[in-house]
Structure formats: C-alpha cells, structure tokens
C-alpha positions as CSV (number, residue, x, y, z in Angstrom):
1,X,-103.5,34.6,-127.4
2,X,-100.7,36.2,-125.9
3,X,-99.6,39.7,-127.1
4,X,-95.7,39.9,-127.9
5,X,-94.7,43.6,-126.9
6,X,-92.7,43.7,-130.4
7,X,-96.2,42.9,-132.5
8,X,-99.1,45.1,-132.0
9,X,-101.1,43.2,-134.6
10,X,-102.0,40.0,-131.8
11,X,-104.1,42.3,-129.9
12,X,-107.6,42.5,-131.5
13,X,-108.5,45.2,-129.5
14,X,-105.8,47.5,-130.7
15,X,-106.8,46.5,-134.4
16,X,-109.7,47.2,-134.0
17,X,-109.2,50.5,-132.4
18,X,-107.0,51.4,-135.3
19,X,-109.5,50.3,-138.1
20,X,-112.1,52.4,-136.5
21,X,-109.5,55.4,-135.8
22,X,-108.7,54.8,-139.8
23,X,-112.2,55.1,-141.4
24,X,-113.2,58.5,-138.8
25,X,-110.6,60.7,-139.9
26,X,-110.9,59.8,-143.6
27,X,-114.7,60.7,-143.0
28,X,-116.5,61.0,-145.9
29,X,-113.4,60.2,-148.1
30,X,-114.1,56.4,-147.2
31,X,-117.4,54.9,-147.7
32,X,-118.2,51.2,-148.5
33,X,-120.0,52.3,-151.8
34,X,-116.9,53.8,-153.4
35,X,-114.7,51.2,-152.6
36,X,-112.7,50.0,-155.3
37,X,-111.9,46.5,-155.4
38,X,-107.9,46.0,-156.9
39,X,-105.9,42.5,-158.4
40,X,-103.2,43.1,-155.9
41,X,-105.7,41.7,-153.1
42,X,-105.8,38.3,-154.9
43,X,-101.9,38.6,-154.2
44,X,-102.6,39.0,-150.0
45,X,-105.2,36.5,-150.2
46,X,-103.1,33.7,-151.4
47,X,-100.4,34.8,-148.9
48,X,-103.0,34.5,-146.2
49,X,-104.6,31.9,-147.2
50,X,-107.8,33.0,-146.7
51,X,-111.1,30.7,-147.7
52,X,-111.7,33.5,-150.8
53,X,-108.1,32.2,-151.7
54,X,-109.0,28.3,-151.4
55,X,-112.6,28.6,-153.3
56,X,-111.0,30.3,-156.2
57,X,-108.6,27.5,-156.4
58,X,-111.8,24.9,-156.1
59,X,-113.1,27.1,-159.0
60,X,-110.4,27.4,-161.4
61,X,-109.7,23.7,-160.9
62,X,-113.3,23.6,-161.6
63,X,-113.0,24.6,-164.9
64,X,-109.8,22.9,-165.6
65,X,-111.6,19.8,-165.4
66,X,-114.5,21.1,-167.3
67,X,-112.6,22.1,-169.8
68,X,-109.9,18.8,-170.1
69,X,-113.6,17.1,-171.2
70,X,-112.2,18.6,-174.7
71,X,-109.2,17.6,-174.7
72,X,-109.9,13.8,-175.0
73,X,-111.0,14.7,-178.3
74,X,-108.0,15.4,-179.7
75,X,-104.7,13.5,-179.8
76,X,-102.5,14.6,-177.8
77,X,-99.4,13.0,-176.6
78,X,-99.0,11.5,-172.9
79,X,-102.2,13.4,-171.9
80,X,-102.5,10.8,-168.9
81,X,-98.9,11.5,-168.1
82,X,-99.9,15.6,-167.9
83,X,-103.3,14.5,-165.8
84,X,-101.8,12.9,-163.3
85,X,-98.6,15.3,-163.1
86,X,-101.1,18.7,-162.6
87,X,-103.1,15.9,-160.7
88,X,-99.6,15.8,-158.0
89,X,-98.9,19.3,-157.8
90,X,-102.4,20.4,-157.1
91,X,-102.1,17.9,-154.2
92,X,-98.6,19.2,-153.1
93,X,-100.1,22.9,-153.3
C-alpha cells in the first residue's frame, strides 16, 4: 500500500502510533471496562461496511423471514408482490 502524502490514515504504522499515543495520555480516564458502547457506531459500521455491519443485516433478515411465517396467515393483498419486491432490494443492497 502506497502512502499518499495528503492522507496519513494509509500508513498503519502512523495509526497505530496515534492510537497508542491516544489511550497513554488519557491514562486512567480510558480503560476497556468503562467503555461505553453508543448507536451512532451502527451508523460508521454500515458506512464501512464492516462484517458487524453485514451479520446484522443476515440477522435482521433473519427475523424478517421468521416472522413473514405469520403473515401467510392472514390475507393480505399482493403479499407475493411485497416478497419478491423486499426480495430485489435486499439483493440490490
């Protein structure tokens, strides 16, 4: 990987170096037991695509389908139609 001189974020090495920089001056402020887990990383790990991102998708679709197993029960109007619609975007996602 080549390291643009207008990104600093290619090089690994500097990351790193700046992560660990990070957590020794906040010291004792920082600790993995206090960390606080908060929604908006669900936001940066659907822009990143990460494979958290992807399983949650696998899971919600998941229960989607387990829960569609109810709706055959009822009547509903063009409920094939809807399938295979959610069916197309999920693919084009």
């Amino acid at each position: 990987m080549t390291t643009s001189p207008f990104c600093i974020f290619t090089d690994r090495e500097w990351m790193g170096n700046h992560l660990y920089e990070i957590k020794r001056k906040a010291g004792p402020r920082y600790s993995p037991e206090l960390h606080v887990e908060l929604p908006v990383v669900d936001i940066f790990e659907g822009l990143s695509k990460t494979p958290n991102f992807y399983q949650d998708i696998r899971q919600h679709y998941g229960q989607l389908v387990r829960g569609s197993r109810y709706l055959s029960k009822y009547k509903i109007e063009n409920l094939q139609e809807l399938e295979t619609k959610f069916k197309k975007n999920l693919i084009a996602f």
